[in-house]
C-alpha positions in Angstrom: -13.8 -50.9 -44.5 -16.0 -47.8 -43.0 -17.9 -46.8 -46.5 -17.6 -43.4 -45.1 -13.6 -43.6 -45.1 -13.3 -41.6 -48.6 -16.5 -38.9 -48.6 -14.2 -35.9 -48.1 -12.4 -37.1 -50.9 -15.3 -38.0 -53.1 -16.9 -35.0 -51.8 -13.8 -32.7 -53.1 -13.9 -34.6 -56.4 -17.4 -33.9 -57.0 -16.9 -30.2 -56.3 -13.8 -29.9 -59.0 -15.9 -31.1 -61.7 -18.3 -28.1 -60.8 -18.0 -25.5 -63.3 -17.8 -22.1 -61.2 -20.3 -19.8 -62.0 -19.8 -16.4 -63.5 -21.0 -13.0 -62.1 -23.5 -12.9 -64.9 -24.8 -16.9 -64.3 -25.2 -16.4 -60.9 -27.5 -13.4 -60.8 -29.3 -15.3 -64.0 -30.2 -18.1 -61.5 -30.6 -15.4 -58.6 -32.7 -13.8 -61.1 -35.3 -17.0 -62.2 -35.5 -17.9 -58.5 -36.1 -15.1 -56.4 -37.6 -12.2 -58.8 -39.2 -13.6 -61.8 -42.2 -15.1 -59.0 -42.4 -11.8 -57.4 -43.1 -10.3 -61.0 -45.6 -13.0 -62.0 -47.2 -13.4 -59.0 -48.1 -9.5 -58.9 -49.6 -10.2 -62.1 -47.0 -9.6 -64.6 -47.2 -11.0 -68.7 -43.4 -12.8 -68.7 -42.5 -11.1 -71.7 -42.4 -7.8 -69.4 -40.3 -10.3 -67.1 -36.6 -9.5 -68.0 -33.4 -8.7 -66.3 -33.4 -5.4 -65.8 -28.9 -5.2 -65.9 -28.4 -8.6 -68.1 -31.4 -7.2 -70.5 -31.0 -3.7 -70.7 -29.3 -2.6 -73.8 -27.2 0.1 -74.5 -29.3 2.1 -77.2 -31.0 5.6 -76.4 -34.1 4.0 -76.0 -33.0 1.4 -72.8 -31.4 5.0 -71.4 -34.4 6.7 -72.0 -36.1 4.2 -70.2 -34.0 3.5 -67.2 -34.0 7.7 -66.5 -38.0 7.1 -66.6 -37.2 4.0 -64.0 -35.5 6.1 -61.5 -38.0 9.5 -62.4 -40.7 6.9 -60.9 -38.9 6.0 -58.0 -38.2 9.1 -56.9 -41.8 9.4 -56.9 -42.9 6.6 -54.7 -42.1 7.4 -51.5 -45.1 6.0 -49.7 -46.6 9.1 -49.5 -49.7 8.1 -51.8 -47.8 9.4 -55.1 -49.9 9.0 -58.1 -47.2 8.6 -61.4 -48.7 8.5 -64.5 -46.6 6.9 -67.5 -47.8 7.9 -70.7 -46.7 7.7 -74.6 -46.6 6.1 -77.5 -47.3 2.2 -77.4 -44.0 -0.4 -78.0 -41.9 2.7 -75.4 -41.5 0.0 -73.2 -44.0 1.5 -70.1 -44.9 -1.3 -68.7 -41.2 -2.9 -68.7 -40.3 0.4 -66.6 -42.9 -0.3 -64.1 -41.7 -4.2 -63.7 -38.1 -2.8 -63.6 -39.1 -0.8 -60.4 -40.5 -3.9 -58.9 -37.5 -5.7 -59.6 -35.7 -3.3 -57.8 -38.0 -3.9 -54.9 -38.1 -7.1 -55.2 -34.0 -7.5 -55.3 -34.0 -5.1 -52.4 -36.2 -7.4 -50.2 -33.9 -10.6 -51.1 -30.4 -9.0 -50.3 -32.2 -8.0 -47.0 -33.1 -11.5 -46.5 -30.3 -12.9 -47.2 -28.4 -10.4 -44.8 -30.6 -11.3 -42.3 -32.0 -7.7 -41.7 -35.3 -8.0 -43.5 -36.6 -11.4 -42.5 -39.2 -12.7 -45.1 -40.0 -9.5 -45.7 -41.8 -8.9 -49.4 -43.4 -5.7 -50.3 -46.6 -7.0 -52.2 -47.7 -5.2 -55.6 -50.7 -5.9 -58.3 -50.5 -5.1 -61.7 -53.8 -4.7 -63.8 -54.7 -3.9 -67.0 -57.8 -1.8 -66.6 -60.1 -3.3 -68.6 -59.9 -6.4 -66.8 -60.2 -4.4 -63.2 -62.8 -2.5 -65.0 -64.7 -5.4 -65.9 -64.2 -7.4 -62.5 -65.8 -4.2 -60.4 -68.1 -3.1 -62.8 -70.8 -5.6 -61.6 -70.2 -4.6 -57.8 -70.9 -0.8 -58.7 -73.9 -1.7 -60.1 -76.2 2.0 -59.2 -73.3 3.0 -57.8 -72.3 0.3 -55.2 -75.8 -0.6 -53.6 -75.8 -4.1 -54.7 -72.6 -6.3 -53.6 -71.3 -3.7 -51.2 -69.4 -6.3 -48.9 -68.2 -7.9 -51.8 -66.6 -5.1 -53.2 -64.9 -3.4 -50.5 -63.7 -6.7 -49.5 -62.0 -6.4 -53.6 -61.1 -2.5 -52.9 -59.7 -2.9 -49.8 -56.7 -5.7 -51.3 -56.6 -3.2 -53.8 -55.7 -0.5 -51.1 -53.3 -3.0 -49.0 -50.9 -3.4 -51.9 -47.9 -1.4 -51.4 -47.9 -0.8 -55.1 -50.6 -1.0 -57.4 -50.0 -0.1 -61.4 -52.7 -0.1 -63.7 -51.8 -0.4 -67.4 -53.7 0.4 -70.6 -55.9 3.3 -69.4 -56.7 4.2 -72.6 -58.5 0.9 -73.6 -61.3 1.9 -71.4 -64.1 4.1 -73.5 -63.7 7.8 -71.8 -67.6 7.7 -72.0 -67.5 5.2 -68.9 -69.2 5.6 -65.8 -67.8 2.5 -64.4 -64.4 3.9 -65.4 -64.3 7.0 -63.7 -66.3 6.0 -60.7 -63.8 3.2 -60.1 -60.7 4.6 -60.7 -61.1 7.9 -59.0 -63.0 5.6 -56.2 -59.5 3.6 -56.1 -57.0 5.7 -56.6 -58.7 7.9 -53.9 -58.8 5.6 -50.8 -54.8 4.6 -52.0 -54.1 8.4 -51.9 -55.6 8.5 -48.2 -53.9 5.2 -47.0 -50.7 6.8 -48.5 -50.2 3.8 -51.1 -48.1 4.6 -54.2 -49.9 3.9 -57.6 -48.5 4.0 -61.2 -51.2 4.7 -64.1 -50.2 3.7 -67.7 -51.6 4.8 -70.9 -50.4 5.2 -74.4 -51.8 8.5 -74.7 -49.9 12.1 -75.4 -49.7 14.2 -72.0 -51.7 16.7 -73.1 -54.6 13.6 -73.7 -53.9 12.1 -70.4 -54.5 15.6 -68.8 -57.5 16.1 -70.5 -59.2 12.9 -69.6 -58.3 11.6 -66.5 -60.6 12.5 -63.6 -59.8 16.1 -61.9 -59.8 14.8 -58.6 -56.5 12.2 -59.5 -54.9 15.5 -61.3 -54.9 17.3 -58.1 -53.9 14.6 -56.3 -51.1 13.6 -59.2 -49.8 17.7 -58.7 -49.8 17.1 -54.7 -47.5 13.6 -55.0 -46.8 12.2 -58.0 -46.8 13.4 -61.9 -46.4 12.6 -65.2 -43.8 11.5 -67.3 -43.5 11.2 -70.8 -42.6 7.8 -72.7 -41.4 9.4 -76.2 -39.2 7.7 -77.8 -39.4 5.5 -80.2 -41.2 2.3 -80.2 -39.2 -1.0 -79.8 -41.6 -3.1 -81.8 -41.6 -0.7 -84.9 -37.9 0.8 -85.3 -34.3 -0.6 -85.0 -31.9 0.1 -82.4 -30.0 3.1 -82.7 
Protein backbone atom coordinates (compact mmCIF):
# COMPACT_ATOMS: atom_id res chain seq x y z
CA UNK A 1 0.00 0.00 0.00
CA UNK A 2 1.46 3.57 -1.18
CA UNK A 3 1.65 5.26 2.49
CA UNK A 4 0.75 8.36 0.63
CA UNK A 5 -2.72 6.73 -0.52
CA UNK A 6 -4.76 8.62 2.50
CA UNK A 7 -2.83 12.19 3.08
CA UNK A 8 -5.65 14.19 1.55
CA UNK A 9 -7.82 12.57 3.79
CA UNK A 10 -5.64 12.72 6.86
CA UNK A 11 -4.75 16.12 5.66
CA UNK A 12 -8.68 17.22 5.65
CA UNK A 13 -9.00 15.56 9.05
CA UNK A 14 -6.29 17.43 10.56
CA UNK A 15 -7.73 20.68 9.32
CA UNK A 16 -11.43 19.97 10.90
CA UNK A 17 -10.06 19.59 14.20
CA UNK A 18 -8.57 23.22 13.69
CA UNK A 19 -10.53 25.64 15.63
CA UNK A 20 -11.08 28.70 13.20
CA UNK A 21 -9.84 31.74 14.35
CA UNK A 22 -11.93 34.77 15.11
CA UNK A 23 -11.53 38.41 13.75
CA UNK A 24 -10.18 39.37 17.08
CA UNK A 25 -7.60 36.11 17.42
CA UNK A 26 -6.30 36.66 14.30
CA UNK A 27 -5.18 40.28 14.48
CA UNK A 28 -4.00 39.12 18.27
CA UNK A 29 -1.47 36.77 16.58
CA UNK A 30 -1.04 39.33 13.54
CA UNK A 31 -0.48 41.68 16.31
CA UNK A 32 2.53 39.62 18.55
CA UNK A 33 4.18 38.71 15.29
CA UNK A 34 4.49 41.55 13.13
CA UNK A 35 4.03 44.85 15.40
CA UNK A 36 5.00 44.09 18.89
CA UNK A 37 9.02 43.67 17.34
CA UNK A 38 8.70 46.81 15.43
CA UNK A 39 7.69 48.57 18.89
CA UNK A 40 10.45 46.97 20.94
CA UNK A 41 12.98 47.08 18.57
CA UNK A 42 12.50 50.97 18.28
CA UNK A 43 13.05 50.97 21.86
CA UNK A 44 9.76 50.63 23.33
CA UNK A 45 9.08 49.53 27.45
CA UNK A 46 6.31 46.47 26.60
CA UNK A 47 3.97 47.83 28.90
CA UNK A 48 3.54 50.89 26.29
CA UNK A 49 3.23 47.76 23.84
CA UNK A 50 -0.59 47.19 23.48
CA UNK A 51 -3.18 46.80 20.83
CA UNK A 52 -4.08 49.90 19.93
CA UNK A 53 -8.22 48.53 18.61
CA UNK A 54 -8.28 45.19 20.97
CA UNK A 55 -6.85 47.63 23.97
CA UNK A 56 -8.35 50.71 23.57
CA UNK A 57 -11.26 51.25 25.87
CA UNK A 58 -14.15 53.06 25.57
CA UNK A 59 -13.79 55.77 28.45
CA UNK A 60 -13.19 59.61 27.77
CA UNK A 61 -9.77 59.19 28.52
CA UNK A 62 -8.87 56.31 25.49
CA UNK A 63 -11.04 59.07 23.20
CA UNK A 64 -9.07 61.70 24.44
CA UNK A 65 -6.14 59.92 23.60
CA UNK A 66 -6.82 58.46 20.20
CA UNK A 67 -7.97 62.40 19.04
CA UNK A 68 -4.31 63.24 20.39
CA UNK A 69 -3.09 59.96 18.05
CA UNK A 70 -4.55 61.25 14.92
CA UNK A 71 -3.68 65.35 16.06
CA UNK A 72 0.01 63.82 15.84
CA UNK A 73 -0.34 62.37 12.65
CA UNK A 74 -1.57 65.00 10.94
CA UNK A 75 1.55 66.48 12.01
CA UNK A 76 4.06 64.14 10.58
CA UNK A 77 4.18 64.59 7.29
CA UNK A 78 7.83 64.29 6.57
CA UNK A 79 8.24 67.76 6.48
CA UNK A 80 10.58 67.91 9.68
CA UNK A 81 7.46 68.50 12.09
CA UNK A 82 8.41 68.97 15.60
CA UNK A 83 5.14 67.67 17.94
CA UNK A 84 5.48 68.17 21.34
CA UNK A 85 3.11 66.07 23.76
CA UNK A 86 2.83 67.42 27.04
CA UNK A 87 0.70 66.97 30.43
CA UNK A 88 0.22 65.51 33.36
CA UNK A 89 2.09 62.09 33.96
CA UNK A 90 -0.21 58.55 33.94
CA UNK A 91 -2.18 60.65 30.44
CA UNK A 92 -0.97 57.99 28.55
CA UNK A 93 1.76 60.12 26.23
CA UNK A 94 3.88 57.77 25.45
CA UNK A 95 1.09 55.00 24.64
CA UNK A 96 -0.06 57.69 21.89
CA UNK A 97 3.32 57.93 20.43
CA UNK A 98 3.59 53.89 20.24
CA UNK A 99 -0.06 53.96 18.85
CA UNK A 100 1.22 56.09 15.87
CA UNK A 101 4.01 53.59 15.30
CA UNK A 102 1.64 50.92 15.32
CA UNK A 103 -0.20 52.51 12.72
CA UNK A 104 3.08 52.66 10.73
CA UNK A 105 4.03 49.65 11.47
CA UNK A 106 0.45 47.90 10.43
CA UNK A 107 0.63 50.06 7.36
CA UNK A 108 4.10 48.65 6.22
CA UNK A 109 2.81 44.88 6.82
CA UNK A 110 -0.56 45.11 4.81
CA UNK A 111 1.78 46.64 2.08
CA UNK A 112 3.82 43.61 2.37
CA UNK A 113 1.53 41.41 2.40
CA UNK A 114 -0.17 43.03 -0.83
CA UNK A 115 2.89 42.86 -2.38
CA UNK A 116 3.14 46.71 -3.03
CA UNK A 117 5.65 47.65 -0.32
CA UNK A 118 8.18 44.89 -0.39
CA UNK A 119 10.08 44.58 3.00
CA UNK A 120 9.58 47.92 3.42
CA UNK A 121 9.82 49.11 7.28
CA UNK A 122 9.93 52.71 8.27
CA UNK A 123 12.58 52.72 11.17
CA UNK A 124 11.82 54.80 14.45
CA UNK A 125 13.83 55.29 18.00
CA UNK A 126 12.32 56.03 21.00
CA UNK A 127 14.47 57.60 23.98
CA UNK A 128 14.02 58.76 27.11
CA UNK A 129 16.18 61.73 27.37
CA UNK A 130 18.08 61.19 30.11
CA UNK A 131 19.51 58.23 28.79
CA UNK A 132 20.27 60.08 25.19
CA UNK A 133 21.39 62.76 27.42
CA UNK A 134 23.71 60.73 29.19
CA UNK A 135 25.07 58.62 26.17
CA UNK A 136 26.12 62.16 24.18
CA UNK A 137 27.03 64.05 26.95
CA UNK A 138 30.64 62.57 26.97
CA UNK A 139 30.96 63.26 23.05
CA UNK A 140 30.10 67.09 23.64
CA UNK A 141 32.56 67.31 25.99
CA UNK A 142 33.71 71.53 25.34
CA UNK A 143 31.26 71.45 22.99
CA UNK A 144 32.11 68.54 20.63
CA UNK A 145 36.02 68.81 20.26
CA UNK A 146 36.79 65.61 21.72
CA UNK A 147 35.02 62.43 20.03
CA UNK A 148 33.82 64.32 17.05
CA UNK A 149 33.73 61.14 14.62
CA UNK A 150 32.17 59.29 17.26
CA UNK A 151 29.39 61.45 17.73
CA UNK A 152 28.26 62.32 14.42
CA UNK A 153 28.57 58.80 13.55
CA UNK A 154 25.65 58.64 16.98
CA UNK A 155 23.80 61.98 15.53
CA UNK A 156 23.67 60.99 12.17
CA UNK A 157 21.40 57.40 13.09
CA UNK A 158 19.68 59.76 15.11
CA UNK A 159 18.90 61.95 11.96
CA UNK A 160 18.23 58.70 9.53
CA UNK A 161 15.35 57.51 11.61
CA UNK A 162 12.17 58.34 10.03
CA UNK A 163 10.73 59.03 13.45
CA UNK A 164 12.48 59.76 16.43
CA UNK A 165 10.42 60.51 19.93
CA UNK A 166 12.07 61.50 22.91
CA UNK A 167 10.14 61.04 26.19
CA UNK A 168 10.56 62.52 29.62
CA UNK A 169 11.99 65.98 28.78
CA UNK A 170 11.34 67.16 31.93
CA UNK A 171 13.71 64.73 33.81
CA UNK A 172 16.56 66.50 32.49
CA UNK A 173 17.72 69.67 34.97
CA UNK A 174 16.73 72.90 32.79
CA UNK A 175 20.15 74.20 34.12
CA UNK A 176 21.85 71.74 31.51
CA UNK A 177 24.28 72.60 29.01
CA UNK A 178 24.44 69.26 27.69
CA UNK A 179 20.59 69.34 27.47
CA UNK A 180 20.12 72.24 25.43
CA UNK A 181 23.14 71.93 23.27
CA UNK A 182 22.01 68.33 22.38
CA UNK A 183 18.58 68.67 21.81
CA UNK A 184 18.51 71.83 19.90
CA UNK A 185 21.80 70.29 18.09
CA UNK A 186 19.34 67.17 17.20
CA UNK A 187 16.31 68.34 16.74
CA UNK A 188 18.00 70.89 14.38
CA UNK A 189 19.85 68.71 11.77
CA UNK A 190 16.16 66.36 11.85
CA UNK A 191 14.32 69.70 11.05
CA UNK A 192 16.88 70.24 7.96
CA UNK A 193 16.80 66.48 6.72
CA UNK A 194 12.93 66.98 6.98
CA UNK A 195 12.62 64.02 9.75
CA UNK A 196 9.48 64.14 11.91
CA UNK A 197 10.22 64.11 15.80
CA UNK A 198 7.80 63.82 18.78
CA UNK A 199 9.06 65.47 22.22
CA UNK A 200 7.34 64.34 25.48
CA UNK A 201 7.15 65.85 28.75
CA UNK A 202 4.90 65.92 31.64
CA UNK A 203 4.97 69.53 31.94
CA UNK A 204 1.86 72.25 31.51
CA UNK A 205 2.06 74.10 28.02
CA UNK A 206 2.69 77.07 29.31
CA UNK A 207 6.09 75.26 31.11
CA UNK A 208 7.06 73.53 28.04
CA UNK A 209 6.95 76.97 26.14
CA UNK A 210 8.88 78.53 28.64
CA UNK A 211 11.81 76.06 28.67
CA UNK A 212 12.35 74.53 25.69
CA UNK A 213 15.06 76.10 23.50
CA UNK A 214 13.74 79.18 21.16
CA UNK A 215 15.23 77.80 18.23
CA UNK A 216 12.80 74.30 18.43
CA UNK A 217 9.79 76.81 19.19
CA UNK A 218 10.25 78.46 15.94
CA UNK A 219 10.75 75.51 14.35
CA UNK A 220 7.65 73.70 16.32
CA UNK A 221 5.35 77.08 15.00
CA UNK A 222 6.80 76.45 11.26
CA UNK A 223 5.82 72.39 11.31
CA UNK A 224 4.66 70.83 14.12
CA UNK A 225 3.01 72.10 17.65
CA UNK A 226 1.89 71.28 20.75
CA UNK A 227 -0.74 69.43 22.14
CA UNK A 228 -2.03 69.04 25.47
CA UNK A 229 -2.38 65.64 27.38
CA UNK A 230 -5.08 66.82 30.11
CA UNK A 231 -7.05 64.46 31.21
CA UNK A 232 -6.91 62.54 33.89
CA UNK A 233 -4.30 60.11 34.80
CA UNK A 234 -4.86 56.39 34.29
CA UNK A 235 -2.71 55.24 37.15
CA UNK A 236 -4.49 57.57 39.79
CA UNK A 237 -8.33 57.67 38.83
CA UNK A 238 -11.05 55.11 37.74
CA UNK A 239 -12.53 54.86 34.49
CA UNK A 240 -15.30 57.07 33.72
Amino acid sequence: MNPFDNIESEVAAMLAKITPMTPEQARERDFNTFILPVLLEAGFDKRACKDDLLNSGMDSRNHAQRKAARECLDFLKDTGAIVALVGPRGTGKTSIAAQIVQKWAWADHLGYMAGKGVGRRRMVIYEKTTGLISKLKAMYADFGTIEMDRMERRLNALVKAELLILDELHEVSEDSKHKDRILTDIVDRRYAAQRDTILISNQTSKEFKATINPSIMSRMQEHGGVIPCEWASFREQTAA
